[in-house]
MARPA-700412 format. One record per residue (C-alpha): residue in one letter; x, y, z. Coordinates in steps of 0.25 Angstrom, whole numbers, plus 2048, in hexadecimal, padded with zeros to 3 digits. Layout:
REM MARPA-700412
+---------+-----+-----+-----+
: residuo :   X :   Y :   Z :
+---------+-----+-----+-----+
:       a :   X :   Y :   Z :
...
+---------+-----+-----+-----+
//
This chain:
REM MARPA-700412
+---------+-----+-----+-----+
: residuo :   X :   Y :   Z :
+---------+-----+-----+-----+
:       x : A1B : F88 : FB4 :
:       x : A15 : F80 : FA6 :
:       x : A14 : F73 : FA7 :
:       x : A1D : F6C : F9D :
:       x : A16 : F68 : F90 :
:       x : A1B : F5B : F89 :
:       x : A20 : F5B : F7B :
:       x : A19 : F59 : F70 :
:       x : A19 : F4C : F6B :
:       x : A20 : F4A : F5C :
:       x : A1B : F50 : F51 :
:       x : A14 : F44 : F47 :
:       x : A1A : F3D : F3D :
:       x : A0D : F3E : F36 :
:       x : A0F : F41 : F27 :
:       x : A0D : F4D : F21 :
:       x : A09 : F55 : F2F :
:       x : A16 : F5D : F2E :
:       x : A23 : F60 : F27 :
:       x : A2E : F57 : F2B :
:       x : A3D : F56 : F26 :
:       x : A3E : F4B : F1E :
:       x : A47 : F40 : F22 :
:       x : A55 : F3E : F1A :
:       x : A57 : F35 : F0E :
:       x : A5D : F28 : F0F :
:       x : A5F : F1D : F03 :
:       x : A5A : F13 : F07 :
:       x : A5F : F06 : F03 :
:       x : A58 : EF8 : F06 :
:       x : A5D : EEA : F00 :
:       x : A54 : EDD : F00 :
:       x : A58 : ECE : EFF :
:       x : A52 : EC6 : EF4 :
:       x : A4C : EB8 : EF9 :
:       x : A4F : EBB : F08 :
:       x : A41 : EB3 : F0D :
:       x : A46 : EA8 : F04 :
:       x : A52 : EA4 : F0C :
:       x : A52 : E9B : F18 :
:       x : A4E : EA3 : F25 :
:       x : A5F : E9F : F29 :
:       x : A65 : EA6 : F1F :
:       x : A5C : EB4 : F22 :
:       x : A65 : EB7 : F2C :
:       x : A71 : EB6 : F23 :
:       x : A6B : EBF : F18 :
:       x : A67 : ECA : F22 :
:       x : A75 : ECA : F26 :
:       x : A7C : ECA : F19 :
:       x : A73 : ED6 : F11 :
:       x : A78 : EE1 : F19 :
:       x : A87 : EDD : F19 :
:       x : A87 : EDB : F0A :
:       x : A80 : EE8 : F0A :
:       x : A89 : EEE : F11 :
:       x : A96 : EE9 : F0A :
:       x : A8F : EED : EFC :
:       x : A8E : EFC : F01 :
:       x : A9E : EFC : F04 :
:       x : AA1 : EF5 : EF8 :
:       x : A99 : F00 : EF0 :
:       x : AA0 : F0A : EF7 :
:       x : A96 : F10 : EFF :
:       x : A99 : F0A : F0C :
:       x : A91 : F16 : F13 :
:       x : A85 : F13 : F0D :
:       x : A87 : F07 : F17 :
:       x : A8D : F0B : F23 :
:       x : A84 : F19 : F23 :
:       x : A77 : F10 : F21 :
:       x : A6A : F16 : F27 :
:       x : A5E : F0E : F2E :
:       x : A64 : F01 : F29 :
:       x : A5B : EF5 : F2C :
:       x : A5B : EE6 : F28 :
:       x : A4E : EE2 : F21 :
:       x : A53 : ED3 : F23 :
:       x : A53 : ED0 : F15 :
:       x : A59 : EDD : F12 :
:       x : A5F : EEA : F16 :
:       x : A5A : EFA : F15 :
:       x : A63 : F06 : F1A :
:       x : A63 : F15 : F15 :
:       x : A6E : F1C : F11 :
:       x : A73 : F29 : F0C :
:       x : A6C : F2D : EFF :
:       x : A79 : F33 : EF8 :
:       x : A7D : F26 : EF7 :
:       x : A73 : F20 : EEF :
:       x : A79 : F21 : EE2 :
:       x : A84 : F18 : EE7 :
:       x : A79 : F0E : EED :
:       x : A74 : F0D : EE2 :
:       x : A81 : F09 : EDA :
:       x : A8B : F04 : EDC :
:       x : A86 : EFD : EEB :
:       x : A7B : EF6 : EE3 :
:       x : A85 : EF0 : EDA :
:       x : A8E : EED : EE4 :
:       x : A83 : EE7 : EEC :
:       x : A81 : EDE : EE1 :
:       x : A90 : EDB : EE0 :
:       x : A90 : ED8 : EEF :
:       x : A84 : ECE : EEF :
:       x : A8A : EC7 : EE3 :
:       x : A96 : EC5 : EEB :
:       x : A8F : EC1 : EF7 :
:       x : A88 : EB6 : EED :
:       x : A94 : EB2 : EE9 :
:       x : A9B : EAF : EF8 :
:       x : A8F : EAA : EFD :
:       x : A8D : E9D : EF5 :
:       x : A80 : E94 : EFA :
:       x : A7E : EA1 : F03 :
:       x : A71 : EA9 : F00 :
:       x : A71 : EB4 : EF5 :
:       x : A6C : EC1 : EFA :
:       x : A67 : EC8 : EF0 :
:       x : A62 : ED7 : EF2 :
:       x : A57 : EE0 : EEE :
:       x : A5B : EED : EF0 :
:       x : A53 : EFC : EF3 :
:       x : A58 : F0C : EF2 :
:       x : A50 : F15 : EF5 :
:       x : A51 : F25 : EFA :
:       x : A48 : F2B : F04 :
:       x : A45 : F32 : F10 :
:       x : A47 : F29 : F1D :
:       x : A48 : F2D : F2C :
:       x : A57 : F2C : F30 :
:       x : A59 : F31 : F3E :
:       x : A61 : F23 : F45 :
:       x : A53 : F1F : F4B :
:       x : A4E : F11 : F4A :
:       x : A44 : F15 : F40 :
:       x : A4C : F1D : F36 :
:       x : A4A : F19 : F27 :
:       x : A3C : F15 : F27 :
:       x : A32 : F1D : F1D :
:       x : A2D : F1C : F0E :
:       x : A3B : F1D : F07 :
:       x : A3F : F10 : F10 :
:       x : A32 : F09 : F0C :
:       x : A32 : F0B : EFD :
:       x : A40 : F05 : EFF :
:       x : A3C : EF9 : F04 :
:       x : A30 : EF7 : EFA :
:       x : A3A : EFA : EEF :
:       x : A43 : EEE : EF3 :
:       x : A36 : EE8 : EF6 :
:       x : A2F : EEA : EE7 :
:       x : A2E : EE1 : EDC :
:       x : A38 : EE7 : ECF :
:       x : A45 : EE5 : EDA :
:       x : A41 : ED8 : EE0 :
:       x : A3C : ED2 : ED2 :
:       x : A4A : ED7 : ECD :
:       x : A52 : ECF : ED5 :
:       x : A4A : EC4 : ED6 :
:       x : A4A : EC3 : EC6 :
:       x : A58 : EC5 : EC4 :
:       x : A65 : EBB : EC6 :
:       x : A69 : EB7 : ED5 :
:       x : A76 : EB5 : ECF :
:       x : A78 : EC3 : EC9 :
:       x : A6E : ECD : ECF :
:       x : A70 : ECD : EDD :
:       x : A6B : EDC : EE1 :
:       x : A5D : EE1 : EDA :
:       x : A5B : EF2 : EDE :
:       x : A50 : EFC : EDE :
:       x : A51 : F0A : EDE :
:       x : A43 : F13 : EE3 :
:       x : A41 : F1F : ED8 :
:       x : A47 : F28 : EE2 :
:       x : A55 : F21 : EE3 :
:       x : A57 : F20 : ED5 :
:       x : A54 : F2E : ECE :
:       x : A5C : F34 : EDB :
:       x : A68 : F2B : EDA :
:       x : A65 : F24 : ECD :
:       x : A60 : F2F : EC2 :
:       x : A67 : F3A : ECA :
:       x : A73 : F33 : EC3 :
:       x : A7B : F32 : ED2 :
:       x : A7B : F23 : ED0 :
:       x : A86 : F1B : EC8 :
:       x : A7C : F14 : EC1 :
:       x : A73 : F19 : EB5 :
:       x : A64 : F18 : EB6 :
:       x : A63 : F0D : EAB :
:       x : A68 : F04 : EB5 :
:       x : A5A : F06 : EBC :
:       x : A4D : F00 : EB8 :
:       x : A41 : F07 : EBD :
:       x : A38 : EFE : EC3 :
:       x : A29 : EFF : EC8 :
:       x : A2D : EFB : ED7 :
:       x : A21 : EF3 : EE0 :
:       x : A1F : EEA : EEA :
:       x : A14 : EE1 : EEC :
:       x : A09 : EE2 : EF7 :
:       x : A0F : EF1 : EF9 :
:       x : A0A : EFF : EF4 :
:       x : A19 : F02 : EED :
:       x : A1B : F05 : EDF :
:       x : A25 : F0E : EDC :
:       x : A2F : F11 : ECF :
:       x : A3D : F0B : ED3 :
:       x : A4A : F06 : ECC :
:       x : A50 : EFA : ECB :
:       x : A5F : EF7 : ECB :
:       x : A67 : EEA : ECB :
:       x : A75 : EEA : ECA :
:       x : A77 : EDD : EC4 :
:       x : A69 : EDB : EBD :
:       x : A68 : ECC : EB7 :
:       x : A5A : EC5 : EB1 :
:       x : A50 : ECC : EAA :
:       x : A50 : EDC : EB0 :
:       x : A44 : EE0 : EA8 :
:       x : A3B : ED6 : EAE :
:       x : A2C : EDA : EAD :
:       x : A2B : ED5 : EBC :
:       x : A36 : EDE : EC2 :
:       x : A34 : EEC : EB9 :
:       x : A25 : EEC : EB5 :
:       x : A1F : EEB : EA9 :
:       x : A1F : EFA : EA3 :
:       x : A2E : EFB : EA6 :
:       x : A2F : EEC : E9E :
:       x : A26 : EF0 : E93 :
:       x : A30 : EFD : E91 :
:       x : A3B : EF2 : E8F :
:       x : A34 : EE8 : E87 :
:       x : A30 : EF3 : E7C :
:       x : A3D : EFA : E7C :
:       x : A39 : F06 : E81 :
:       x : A46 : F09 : E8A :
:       x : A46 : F16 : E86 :
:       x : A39 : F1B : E90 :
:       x : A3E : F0F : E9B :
:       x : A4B : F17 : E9B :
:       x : A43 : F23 : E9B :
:       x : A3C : F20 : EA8 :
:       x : A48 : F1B : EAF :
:       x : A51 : F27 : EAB :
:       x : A43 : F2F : EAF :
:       x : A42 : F26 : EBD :
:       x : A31 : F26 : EBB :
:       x : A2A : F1C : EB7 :
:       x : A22 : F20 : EA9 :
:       x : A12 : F22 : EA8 :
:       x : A0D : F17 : EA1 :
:       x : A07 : F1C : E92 :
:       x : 9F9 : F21 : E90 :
:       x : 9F4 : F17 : E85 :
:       x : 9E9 : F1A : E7E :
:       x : 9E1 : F10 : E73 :
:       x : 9D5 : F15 : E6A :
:       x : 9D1 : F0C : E5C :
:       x : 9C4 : F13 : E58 :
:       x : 9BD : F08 : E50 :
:       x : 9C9 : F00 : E52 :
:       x : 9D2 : EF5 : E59 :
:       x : 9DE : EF9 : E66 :
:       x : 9E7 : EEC : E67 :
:       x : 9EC : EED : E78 :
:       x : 9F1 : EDE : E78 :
:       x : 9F1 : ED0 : E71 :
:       x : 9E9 : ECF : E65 :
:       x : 9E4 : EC1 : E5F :
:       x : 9DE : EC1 : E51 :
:       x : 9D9 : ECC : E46 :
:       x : 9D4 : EDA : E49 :
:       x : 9C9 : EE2 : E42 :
:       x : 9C0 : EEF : E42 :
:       x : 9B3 : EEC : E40 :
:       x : 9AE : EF9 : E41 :
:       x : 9B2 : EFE : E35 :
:       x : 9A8 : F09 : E2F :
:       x : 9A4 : F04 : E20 :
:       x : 9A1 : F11 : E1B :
:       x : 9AF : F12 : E13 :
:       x : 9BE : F12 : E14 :
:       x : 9BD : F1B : E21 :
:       x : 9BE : F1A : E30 :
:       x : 9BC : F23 : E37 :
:       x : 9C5 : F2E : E2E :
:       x : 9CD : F21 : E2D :
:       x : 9D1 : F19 : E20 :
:       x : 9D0 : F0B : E1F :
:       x : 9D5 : F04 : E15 :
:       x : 9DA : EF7 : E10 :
:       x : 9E5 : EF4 : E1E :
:       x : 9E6 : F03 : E23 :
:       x : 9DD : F0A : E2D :
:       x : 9DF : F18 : E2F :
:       x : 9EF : F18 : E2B :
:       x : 9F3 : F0C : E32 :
:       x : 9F7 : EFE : E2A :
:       x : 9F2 : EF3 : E31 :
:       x : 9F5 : EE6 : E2A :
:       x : 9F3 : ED7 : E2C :
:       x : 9EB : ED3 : E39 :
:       x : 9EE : ED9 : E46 :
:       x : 9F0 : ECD : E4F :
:       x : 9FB : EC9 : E58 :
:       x : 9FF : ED1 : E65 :
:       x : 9FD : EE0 : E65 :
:       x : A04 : EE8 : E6C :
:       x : 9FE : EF8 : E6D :
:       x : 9F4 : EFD : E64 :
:       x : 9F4 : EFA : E56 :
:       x : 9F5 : F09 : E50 :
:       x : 9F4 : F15 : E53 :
:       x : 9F1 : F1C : E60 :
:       x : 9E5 : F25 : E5F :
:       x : 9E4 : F31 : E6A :
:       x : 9D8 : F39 : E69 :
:       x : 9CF : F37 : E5D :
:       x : 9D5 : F33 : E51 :
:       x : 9CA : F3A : E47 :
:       x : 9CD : F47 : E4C :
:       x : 9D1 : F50 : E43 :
:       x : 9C9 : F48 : E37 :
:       x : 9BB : F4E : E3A :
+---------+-----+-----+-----+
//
């Protein structure tokens, strides 16, 4: 008779030693109150109490009450709230419940006079997460970038820039949950009524492409704090066609390759104070180079009166290459 042998112990979760299944996905939803350290210790209590009820009544007055009711590894982050849901039912987290939480938190303002206003930051995001009815279940990356997103600067800046009165909910969408529910065209609301935004939080190792959403904006939305300054730079020079683009793309667009070259000449990148001259003109007649000088024309190009003032660009044309070529 052999003696019995023990089982072997569990395989490691060590990464990458093996093929596993991967666990299902979840939306994962997580809200944050604006200002919560800033209220009296007393009325934390009250606060921590309050977020998941006017959740919960949003979600029925939306129309989802499931989302709700069937809510996965819920958890109070004191301040705030996360749970996962089914992702089918993204599209309709997205709109109407993140109007009709804004509608519900005005309401709330409204009946709660000389109370504290609660004001919520919100995150969606889709992912893998472990959901099996065990203590542990929803931790992994897709929870984490969650809670960076509510945690990064476009979202918070939004809200804290925008009207108390007015803009009571402030969300942001990672990349994933808005081209699968948002681009896909599964939600009722167009992508125009998204701005991408370059989402990071300070001290932590996050930068991501997100999108911000706020059902009922107020202030200044295209604040260089909340969106960065390539996406403001797109607005301020009219260029909505590419800032369209890239949104209707979900990516965000390479910077340009700019290259200067001024043989025996000036490049203008910022402010410039006083005249401008080319003192290394050859004297051997009316030629540079291949080029024609003369009287106010260099080349082709006018240039009249003094060049002073800000200057913005180059002054000219852009030159790749050599610009002889062609002449020898």
């Amino acid at each position: 008779m052999s003696p019995s042998r023990p089982d072997l112990p569990e395989a490691s979760a060590l990464p990458h030693s093996r093929s596993r299944l991967l666990p299902p996905y979840r939306g994962i939803v997580a809200v944050d109150a604006k200002d919560f350290t800033g209220y009296p210790a007393i009325e934390h209590g009250s606060i921590s109490r309050a977020i998941p009820q006017l959740l919960q009544t949003s979600f029925e007055r939306a129309g989802i009450a499931e989302v709700w009711a069937e809510r996965r590894f819920p958890d109070s982050t004191g301040d705030g709230y996360v749970f996962g849901f089914d992702p089918a039912k993204m599209p309709f987290v997205i709109h109407p419940w993140l109007s009709t939480l804004q509608d519900v938190l005005t309401e709330f303002h409204l009946h709660s006079t000389g109370a504290v206003r609660i004001r919520l930051r919100v995150s969606l995001h889709i992912g893998p997460l472990p959901d099996t009815g065990e203590e542990y279940d929803g931790n992994g990356t897709p929870r984490n970038d969650t809670h960076r997103l509510l945690d990064s600067r476009p979202v918070k800046a939004m809200l804290a820039a925008s009207s108390a009165n007015i803009t009571q909910v402030a969300a942001i969408l990672s990349d994933r949950c808005y081209q699968d529910a948002v681009v896909s065209g599964y939600t009722g609301r167009h992508p125009d009524h998204f701005l991408q935004v370059p989402a990071t939080v300070e001290g932590k190792q996050f930068d991501q492409a997100a999108w911000l959403y706020v059902p009922a904006p107020s202030g200044n939305l295209y604040d260089r704090r909340i969106l960065g300054d390539r996406v403001v730079e797109d607005h301020e020079s009219g260029n909505t066609e590419r800032a369209a683009g890239s949104r209707r793309a979900g990516r965000r667009e390479p910077a340009p390759q700019v290259r200067n070259r001024a043989d025996r000449g000036n490049i203008n990148s910022g402010t410039v104070y006083g005249g401008q001259s080319v003192q290394n003109v050859e004297t051997g007649g009316d030629y540079i180079g291949g080029d024609y000088v003369g009287g106010d024309r260099f080349g082709g190009d006018y240039v009249g009166g003094n060049k002073a003032g800000t200057v913005h660009g180059n002054q000219g044309d852009t030159v790749h290459g050599d610009k002889h070529e062609g002449r020898r």
